[in-house]
C-alpha positions in Angstrom: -159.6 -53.5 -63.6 -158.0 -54.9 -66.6 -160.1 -56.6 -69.3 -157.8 -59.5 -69.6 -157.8 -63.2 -68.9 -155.2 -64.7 -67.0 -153.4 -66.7 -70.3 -153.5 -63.2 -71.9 -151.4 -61.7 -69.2 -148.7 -64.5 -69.7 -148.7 -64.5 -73.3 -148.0 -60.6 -73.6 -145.7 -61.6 -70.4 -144.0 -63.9 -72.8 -143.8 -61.6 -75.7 -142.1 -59.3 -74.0 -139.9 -61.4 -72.5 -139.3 -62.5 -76.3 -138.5 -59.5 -77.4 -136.5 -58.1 -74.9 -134.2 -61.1 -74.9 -133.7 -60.7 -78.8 -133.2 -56.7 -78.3 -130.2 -58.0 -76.2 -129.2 -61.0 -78.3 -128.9 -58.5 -81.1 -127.5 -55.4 -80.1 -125.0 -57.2 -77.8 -121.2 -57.5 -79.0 -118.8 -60.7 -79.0 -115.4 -60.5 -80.5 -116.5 -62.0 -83.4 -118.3 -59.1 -84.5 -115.2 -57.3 -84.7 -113.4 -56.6 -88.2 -110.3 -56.4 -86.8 -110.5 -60.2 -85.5 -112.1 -61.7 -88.3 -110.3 -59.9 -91.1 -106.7 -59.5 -90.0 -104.8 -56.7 -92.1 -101.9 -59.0 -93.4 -98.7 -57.3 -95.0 -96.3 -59.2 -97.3 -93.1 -57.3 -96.4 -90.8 -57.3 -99.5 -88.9 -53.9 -98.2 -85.6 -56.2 -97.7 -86.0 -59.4 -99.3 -83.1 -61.9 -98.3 -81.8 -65.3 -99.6 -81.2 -66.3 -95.6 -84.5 -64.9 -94.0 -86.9 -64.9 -96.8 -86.4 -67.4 -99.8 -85.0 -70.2 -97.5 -87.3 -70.1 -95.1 -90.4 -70.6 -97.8 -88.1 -73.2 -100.0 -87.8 -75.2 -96.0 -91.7 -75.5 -96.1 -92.7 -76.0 -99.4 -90.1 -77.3 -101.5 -87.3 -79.3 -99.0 -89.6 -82.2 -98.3 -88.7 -83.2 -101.7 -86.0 -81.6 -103.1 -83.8 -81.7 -99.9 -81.2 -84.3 -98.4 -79.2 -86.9 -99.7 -81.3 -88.3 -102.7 -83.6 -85.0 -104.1 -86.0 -85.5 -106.0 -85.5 -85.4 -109.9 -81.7 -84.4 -109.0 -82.8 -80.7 -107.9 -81.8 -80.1 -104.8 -83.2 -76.5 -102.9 -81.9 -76.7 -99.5 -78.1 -75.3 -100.2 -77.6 -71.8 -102.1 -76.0 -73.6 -105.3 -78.5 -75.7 -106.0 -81.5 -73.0 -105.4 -78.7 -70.5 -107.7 -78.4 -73.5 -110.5 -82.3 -73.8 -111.2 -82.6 -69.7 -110.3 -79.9 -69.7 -113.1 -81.8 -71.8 -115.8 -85.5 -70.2 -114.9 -86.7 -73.4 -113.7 -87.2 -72.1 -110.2 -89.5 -69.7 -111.4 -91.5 -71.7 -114.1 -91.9 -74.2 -111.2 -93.7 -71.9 -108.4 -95.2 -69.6 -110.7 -96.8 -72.2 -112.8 -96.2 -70.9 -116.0 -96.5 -73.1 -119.2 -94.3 -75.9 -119.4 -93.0 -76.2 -116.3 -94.0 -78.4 -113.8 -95.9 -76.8 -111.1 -94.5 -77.3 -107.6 -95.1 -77.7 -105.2 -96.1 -80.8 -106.9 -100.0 -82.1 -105.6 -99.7 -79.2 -103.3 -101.5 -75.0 -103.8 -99.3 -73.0 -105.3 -97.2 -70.4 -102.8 -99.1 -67.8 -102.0 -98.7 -64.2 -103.9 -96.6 -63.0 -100.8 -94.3 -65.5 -100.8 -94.2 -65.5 -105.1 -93.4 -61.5 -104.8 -90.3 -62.7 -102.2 -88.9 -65.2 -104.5 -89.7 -62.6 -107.9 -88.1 -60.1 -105.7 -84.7 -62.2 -105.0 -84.4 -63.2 -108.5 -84.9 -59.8 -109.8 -81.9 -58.4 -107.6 -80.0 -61.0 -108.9 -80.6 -64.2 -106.2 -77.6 -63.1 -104.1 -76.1 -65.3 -101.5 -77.4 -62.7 -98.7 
């Protein structure tokens, strides 16, 4: 016969029902345990940067807002090739994005483009900023 009172029995009863519930709480997997979910591998693809599908594409959502339609803003208009070529031309579309001294950083009161998207535009420029 065992040498324990009744309240002992349930509080060892309740320890081990403690700790067999935080075993399983902590050896137990969700998907947010998993790398691959909560660190996605991203890759900035710069194997064949274009005018058409990668420098107008960031210019529509980061720069058009302002610098598009019928009344740009400061005159500089980046949603037609010959006005993104004319400030390509004169290294203003590069001071701008890349923030480098003396230019105005754009996007104005907005984070600077991402290094992915700065490689894309470096890239175009470097190759000449063709019409492609």
């Amino acid at each position: 016969m065992s040498n324990q009172t009744p309240n002992g029995k349930k509080r060892i009863g309740a320890w081990i029902l403690s700790g067999s519930i935080l075993l399983l709480v902590s050896t137990s997997s969700c998907y947010y345990d998993k790398a691959e979910i909560l660190y996605p591998q991203t890759i900035c693809d710069t194997a064949a940067v274009a005018y058409s599908t990668a420098v107008t594409p960031i210019l529509s959502s980061s720069c058009n807002s302002c610098h598009g339609g019928s009344i740009p803003s400061a005159g500089i208009k980046l949603d037609t090739y010959t006005g993104v070529k004319q400030q390509v031309d004169n290294g203003r579309l590069w001071g701008a994005v890349s923030h480098a001294a003396s230019y105005s950083p754009m996007p104005k009161n907005g984070n600077k483009l991402s290094s992915c998207n700065l490689d894309k535009i470096r890239i175009w420029i470097a190759a000449g900023a063709p019409n492609n």
